[in-house]
Every structure is written in C-alpha cells, then in structure tokens.
VOMI-900294 format. One line per field, with one value per residue (C-alpha): residue number from 1; x, y, z; residue in one letter. Coordinates in Angstrom, 2 decimals, padded with zeros to 5 digits. Layout:
<nodes>
nr: [NUM_...]
x: [X_...]
y: [Y_...]
z: [Z_...]
rest: [A_...]
</nodes>
This chain:
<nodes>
nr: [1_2_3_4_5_6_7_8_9_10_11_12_13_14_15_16_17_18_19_20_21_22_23_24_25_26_27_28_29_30_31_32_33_34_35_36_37_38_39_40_41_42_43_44_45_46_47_48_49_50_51_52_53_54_55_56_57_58_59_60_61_62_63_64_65_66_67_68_69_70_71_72_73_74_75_76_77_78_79_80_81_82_83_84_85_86_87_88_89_90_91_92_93_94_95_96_97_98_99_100_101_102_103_104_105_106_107_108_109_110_111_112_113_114_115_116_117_118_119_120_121_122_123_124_125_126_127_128_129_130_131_132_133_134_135_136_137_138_139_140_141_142_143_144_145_146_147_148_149_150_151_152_153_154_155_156_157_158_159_160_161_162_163_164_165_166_167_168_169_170_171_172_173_174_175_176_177_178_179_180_181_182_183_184_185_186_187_188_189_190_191_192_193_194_195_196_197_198_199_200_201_202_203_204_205_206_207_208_209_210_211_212_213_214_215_216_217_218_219_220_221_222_223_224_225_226_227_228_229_230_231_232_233_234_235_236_237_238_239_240_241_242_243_244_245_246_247_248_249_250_251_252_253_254_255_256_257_258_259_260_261_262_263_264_265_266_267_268_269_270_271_272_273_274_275_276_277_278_279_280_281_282_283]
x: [000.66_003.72_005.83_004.09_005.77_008.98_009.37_008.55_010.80_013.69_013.30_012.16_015.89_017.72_016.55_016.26_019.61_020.06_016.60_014.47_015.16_015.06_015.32_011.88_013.87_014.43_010.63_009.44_012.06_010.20_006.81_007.45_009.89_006.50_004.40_005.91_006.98_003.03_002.71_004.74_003.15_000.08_001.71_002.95_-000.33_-002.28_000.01_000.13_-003.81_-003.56_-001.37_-003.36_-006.41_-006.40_-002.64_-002.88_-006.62_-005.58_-008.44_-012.16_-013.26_-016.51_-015.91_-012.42_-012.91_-009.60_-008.53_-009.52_-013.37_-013.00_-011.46_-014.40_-017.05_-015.34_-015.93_-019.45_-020.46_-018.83_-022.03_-023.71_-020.71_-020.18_-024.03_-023.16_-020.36_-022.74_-025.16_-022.57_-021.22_-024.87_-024.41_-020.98_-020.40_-023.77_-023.24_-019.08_-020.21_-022.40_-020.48_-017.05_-018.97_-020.77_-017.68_-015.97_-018.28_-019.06_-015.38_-014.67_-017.56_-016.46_-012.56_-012.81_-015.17_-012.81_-016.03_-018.24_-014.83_-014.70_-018.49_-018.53_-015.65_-016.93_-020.04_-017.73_-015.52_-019.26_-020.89_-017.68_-016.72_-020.78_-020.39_-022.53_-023.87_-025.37_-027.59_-028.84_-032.18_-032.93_-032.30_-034.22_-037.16_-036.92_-036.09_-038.07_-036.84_-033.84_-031.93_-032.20_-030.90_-027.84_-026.81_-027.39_-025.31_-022.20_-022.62_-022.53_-018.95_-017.57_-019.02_-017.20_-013.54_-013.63_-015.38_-012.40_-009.32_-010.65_-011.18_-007.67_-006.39_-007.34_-006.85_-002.99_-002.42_001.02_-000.34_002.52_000.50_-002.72_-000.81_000.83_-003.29_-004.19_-001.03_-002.33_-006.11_-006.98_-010.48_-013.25_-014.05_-010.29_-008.75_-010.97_-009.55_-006.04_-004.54_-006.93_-008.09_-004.59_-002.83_-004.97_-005.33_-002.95_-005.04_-008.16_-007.00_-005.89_-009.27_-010.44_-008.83_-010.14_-013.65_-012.44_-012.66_-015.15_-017.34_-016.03_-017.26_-020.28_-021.22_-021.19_-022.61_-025.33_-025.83_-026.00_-028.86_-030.69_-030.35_-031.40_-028.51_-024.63_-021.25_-022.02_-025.31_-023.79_-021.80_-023.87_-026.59_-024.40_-022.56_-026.70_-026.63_-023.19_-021.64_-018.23_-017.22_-018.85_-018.61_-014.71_-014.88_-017.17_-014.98_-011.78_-013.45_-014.49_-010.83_-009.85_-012.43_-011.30_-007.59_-008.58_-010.25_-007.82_-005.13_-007.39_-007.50_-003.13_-003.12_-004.93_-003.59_-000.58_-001.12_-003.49_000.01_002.45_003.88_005.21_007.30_006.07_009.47_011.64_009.87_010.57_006.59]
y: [-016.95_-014.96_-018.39_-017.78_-014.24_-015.12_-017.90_-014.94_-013.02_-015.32_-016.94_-013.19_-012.16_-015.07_-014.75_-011.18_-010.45_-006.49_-005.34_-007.33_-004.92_-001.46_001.40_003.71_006.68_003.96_002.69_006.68_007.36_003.49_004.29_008.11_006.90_004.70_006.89_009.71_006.66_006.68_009.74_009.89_006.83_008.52_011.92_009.69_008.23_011.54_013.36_010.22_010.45_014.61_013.85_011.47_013.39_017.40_017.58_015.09_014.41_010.39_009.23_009.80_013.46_012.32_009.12_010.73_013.93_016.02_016.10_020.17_018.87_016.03_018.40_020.35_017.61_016.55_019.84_020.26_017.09_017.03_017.82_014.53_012.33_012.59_011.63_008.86_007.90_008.06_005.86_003.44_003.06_002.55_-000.92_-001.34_-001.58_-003.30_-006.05_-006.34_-006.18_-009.00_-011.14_-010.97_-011.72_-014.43_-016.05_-016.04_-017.49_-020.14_-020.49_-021.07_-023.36_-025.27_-025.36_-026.71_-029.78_-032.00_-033.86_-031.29_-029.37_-032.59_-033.18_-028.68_-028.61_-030.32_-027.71_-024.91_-026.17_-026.05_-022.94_-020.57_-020.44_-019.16_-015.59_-013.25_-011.31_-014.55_-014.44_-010.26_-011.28_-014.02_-012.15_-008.81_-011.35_-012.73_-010.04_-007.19_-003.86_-003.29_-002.26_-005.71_-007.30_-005.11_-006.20_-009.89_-009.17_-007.94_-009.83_-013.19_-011.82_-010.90_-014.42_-016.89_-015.41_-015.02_-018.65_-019.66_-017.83_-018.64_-022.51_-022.67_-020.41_-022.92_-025.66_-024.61_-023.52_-024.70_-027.67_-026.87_-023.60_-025.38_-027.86_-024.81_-023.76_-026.56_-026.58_-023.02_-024.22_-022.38_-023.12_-021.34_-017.96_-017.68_-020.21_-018.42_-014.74_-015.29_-018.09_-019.27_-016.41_-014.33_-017.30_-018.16_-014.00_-013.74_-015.86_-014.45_-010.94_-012.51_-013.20_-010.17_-008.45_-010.46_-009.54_-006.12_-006.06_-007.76_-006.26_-003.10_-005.01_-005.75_-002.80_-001.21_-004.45_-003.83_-000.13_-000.26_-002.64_-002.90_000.75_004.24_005.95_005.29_005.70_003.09_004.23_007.26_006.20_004.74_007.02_009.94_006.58_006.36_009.97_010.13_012.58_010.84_013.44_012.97_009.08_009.60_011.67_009.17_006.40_008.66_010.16_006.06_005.14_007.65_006.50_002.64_003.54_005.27_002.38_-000.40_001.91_001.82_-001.98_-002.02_000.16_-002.16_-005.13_-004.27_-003.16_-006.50_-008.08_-006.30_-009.59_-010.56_-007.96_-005.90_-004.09_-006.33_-004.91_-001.38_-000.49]
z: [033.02_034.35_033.14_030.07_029.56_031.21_028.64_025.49_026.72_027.05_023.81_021.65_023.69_022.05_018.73_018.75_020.19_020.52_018.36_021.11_022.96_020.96_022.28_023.13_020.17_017.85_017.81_017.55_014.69_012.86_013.30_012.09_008.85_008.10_008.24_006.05_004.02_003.42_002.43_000.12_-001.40_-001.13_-002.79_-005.51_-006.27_-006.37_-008.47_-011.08_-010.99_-011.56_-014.35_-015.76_-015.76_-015.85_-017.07_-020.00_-020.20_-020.50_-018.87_-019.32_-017.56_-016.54_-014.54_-013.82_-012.59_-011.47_-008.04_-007.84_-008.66_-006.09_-003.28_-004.03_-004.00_-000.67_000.93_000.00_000.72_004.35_006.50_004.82_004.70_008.62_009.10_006.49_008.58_011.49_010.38_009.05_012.98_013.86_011.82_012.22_016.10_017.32_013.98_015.18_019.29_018.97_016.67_018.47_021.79_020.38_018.47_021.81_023.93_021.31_020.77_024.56_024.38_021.93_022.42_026.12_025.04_023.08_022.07_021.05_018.91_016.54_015.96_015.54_012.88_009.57_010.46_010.64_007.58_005.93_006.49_007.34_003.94_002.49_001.73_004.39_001.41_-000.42_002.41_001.99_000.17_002.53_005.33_003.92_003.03_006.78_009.52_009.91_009.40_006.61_010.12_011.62_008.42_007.54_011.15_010.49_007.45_009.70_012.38_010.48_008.66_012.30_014.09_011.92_012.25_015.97_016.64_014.69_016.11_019.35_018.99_017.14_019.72_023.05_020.91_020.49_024.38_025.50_028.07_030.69_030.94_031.80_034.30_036.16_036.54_038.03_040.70_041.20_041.67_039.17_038.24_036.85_035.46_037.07_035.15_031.94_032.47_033.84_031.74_028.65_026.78_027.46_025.84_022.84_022.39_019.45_017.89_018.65_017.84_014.27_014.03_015.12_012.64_009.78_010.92_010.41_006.94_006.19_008.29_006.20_003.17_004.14_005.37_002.50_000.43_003.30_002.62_-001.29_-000.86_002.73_003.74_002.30_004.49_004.99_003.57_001.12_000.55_-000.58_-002.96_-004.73_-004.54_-006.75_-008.72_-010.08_-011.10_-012.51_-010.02_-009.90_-008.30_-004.96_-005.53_-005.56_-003.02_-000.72_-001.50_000.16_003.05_003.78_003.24_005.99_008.30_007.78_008.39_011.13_012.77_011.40_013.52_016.62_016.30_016.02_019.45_021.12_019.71_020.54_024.10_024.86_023.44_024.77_026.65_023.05_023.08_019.89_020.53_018.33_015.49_016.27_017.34]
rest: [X_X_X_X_X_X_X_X_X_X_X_X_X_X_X_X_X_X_X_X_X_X_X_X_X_X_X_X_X_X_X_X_X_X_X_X_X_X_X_X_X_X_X_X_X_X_X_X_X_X_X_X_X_X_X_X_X_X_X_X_X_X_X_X_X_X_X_X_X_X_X_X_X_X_X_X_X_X_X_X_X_X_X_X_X_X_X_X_X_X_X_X_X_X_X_X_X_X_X_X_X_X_X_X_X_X_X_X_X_X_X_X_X_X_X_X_X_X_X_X_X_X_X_X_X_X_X_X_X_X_X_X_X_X_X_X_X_X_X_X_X_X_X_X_X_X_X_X_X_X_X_X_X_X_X_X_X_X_X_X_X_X_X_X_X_X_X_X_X_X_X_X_X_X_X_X_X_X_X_X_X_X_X_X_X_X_X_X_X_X_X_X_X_X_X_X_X_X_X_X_X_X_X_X_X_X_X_X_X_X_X_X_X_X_X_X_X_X_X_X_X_X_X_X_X_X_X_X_X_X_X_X_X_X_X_X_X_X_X_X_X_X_X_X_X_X_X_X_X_X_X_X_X_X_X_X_X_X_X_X_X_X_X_X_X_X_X_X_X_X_X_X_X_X_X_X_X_X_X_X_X_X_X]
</nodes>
C-alpha cells in the first residue's frame, strides 16, 4: 500500500506542479473565503425572500410568512424540534449503520468472486434502481412496529450505494497492488484491511456519500408516513394545520442539521483520504 501512496504522490506532484503542494495558510484562507462566500449566498437569498414578502407583499402571506414570523416560530418551537431531531437520529444511524456494513461485506463478498460478481450484477442492475419508498406500504403491511419499517426504509437507500461503490471499487484495484500483496504474503483479513478496502475506499466513500442523501430523503418520506415523531413528522404535522410558519421553520432547522452532518462526512472523508493529497485543492 505504501507503493500505492508513493505512486499518488508522484503523479498529483507532476500534474499539480506548485498547488499540490499548498501551503497549510493558503488551505485556511480557501476553506474560510468559502465559507463566507456562503454566507453571503445565504444573506442574498434571505433578504430577496424579506423583500419579496413583508417589504412588497409579492407573495402569498399565509404560505409565505416573513422571516420576523419564522424567526419567531423557530424559537418557540426549539424544545420540540431538537426531540424531532432526536428521534430522526434514532432512524437515521441504526437504518445507515446497518446498511453501510451490510453493503460492504456483501460488496467484499461479491467483488473477490469473479464468478459470483457476473451472475450478482444483472440482479443489482434490477432492483438498485426500485425506489426504497415504493416499498413503505409493503413494508408497513409486513414488519411489525412503524419503527422496524422506517428503518427498512433507510437501510434499503444506504445498502444499494455502498454494495455498489464497493464492488466497482475492488473491481478497479490497480493489479500491481494486489501482486506486491502476495510478494508480501499478504493473505487474509491482512490482505482485507491493509491493501483492498484502502484502495477501493474512494470509491466506497463515493458511495457513502450518495447514501447520505437519500437516507436524508427517506427519512423524512419515512416520518411523514410510518412515524408519529421526527423532523419530518413535524413538518408535516403544522403543513396539515396551515402553520407555515413552523413548517418553514422545520424545514431550516433540518437544513442545518443535514449540513451539519454532510460536513462531518467531508472531515472524515478527507482524513480516511488524505493519501490523495486533498491539498491540491486547497482543503
């Protein structure tokens, strides 16, 4: 594997000339220019929706309440938004656990039995592609408790990208790297930690972060329908009473808590990475 990052490094120093190596200033002074970049994206956005609705009344009051009225919604509604947000992680990180670990394993599986990988793939090709939420009657109708099924529901959105990044991922290793393993008598659980998974990991990571988001989908598909508690439950709990208000403000404190987990996921991508040198990009 060291061969592996030797070989990176020479070739991202090549291409990359001066920038593949930036300086540790230079990435700080990036990473803070995009994020007040952001803001003032964000700034921009809010005061065009201000003007647009308590300046110049151009859209409807009621399902477009001010931002004073949402700020206000927000507040109030903070004690049940972080027990939402709560029982949303209850879902979210047992559904995600168990469908990255079983992707992998599956994946692994899979990936190192030529055989088995072409008589899997029309399969996959088949059923990857049947949206999770299709499924939310049948599984309501089948599993026992609404609990069990709004799992299912995430866990089947997080098993097919990982199965997939991580076949593709071994599929694609670089078979000089597998040849040094076996000069190295590397075998085993050995050969498994040290050479395949860290090689096929961008890969796997790629598909990690597509079963990000949609687990965030369906998490809230699985709360409007499956649970009586959540961040999507409680949206559209006060969307059924017209309180727009409070829906606006539900749907912004669980754009916060996305980011916030979406920029979790970048730290440790790019750590678990750092052998691709994520420093020619400035990060």
């Amino acid at each position: 594997m060291m061969s592996a990052i030797i070989d990176n490094q020479d070739l991202r120093s090549r291409a990359g000339g001066k920038n593949a190596a930036a300086p540790r200033g230079q990435g700080f002074f990036a990473r803070w220019s995009a994020a007040a970049g952001t803001a003032l994206l964000v700034g921009i956005l809010l005061l065009v929706y201000e003007l647009c609705t308590d300046v110049f009344g151009l859209l409807d009051a009621m399902l477009f309440p001010g931002l004073g009225k949402i700020g206000a919604a927000l507040v109030r509604s903070l004690p049940q938004l972080f027990e939402s947000c709560v029982s949303s992680m209850s879902l979210l990180i047992p559904g995600y656990i168990i469908g990255a670990l079983s992707g992998i394993v599956l994946g692994v599986f899979v990936a190192t039995h030529p055989w088995l990988q072409r008589a899997v793939r029309p399969l996959i090709f088949a059923l990857s592609p049947v949206p999770p939420s299709m499924l939310t009657p049948y599984l309501i109708a089948v599993l026992p408790t609404f609990y069990a099924s709004s799992v299912a529901i995430i866990f089947l959105g997080v098993f097919w990208p990982y199965l997939v990044g991580t076949i593709t991922g071994i599929s694609l290793i670089d078979k000089k790297y597998l040849d040094n393993a076996e000069i190295l008598q590397l075998k085993g659980a050995r050969k498994l930690f040290f050479v395949i998974l860290p090689a096929a990991a961008p890969h796997i990571l790629s598909g990690a972060g597509t079963a990000l988001t949609f687990s965030f989908i369906l998490l809230t598909v699985a709360e409007m329908f499956a649970t009586d508690s959540g961040l999507g439950h409680f949206i559209q709990y006060y969307a059924d009473f017209s309180d727009y208000a409070r829906v606006l403000a539900g749907l912004f404190f669980t754009a916060v808590v996305f980011v916030c987990i979406m920029l979790l996921y970048e730290y440790i991508k790019r750590k678990t990475l750092f052998w691709m040198l994520y420093g020619a990009n400035g990060r």
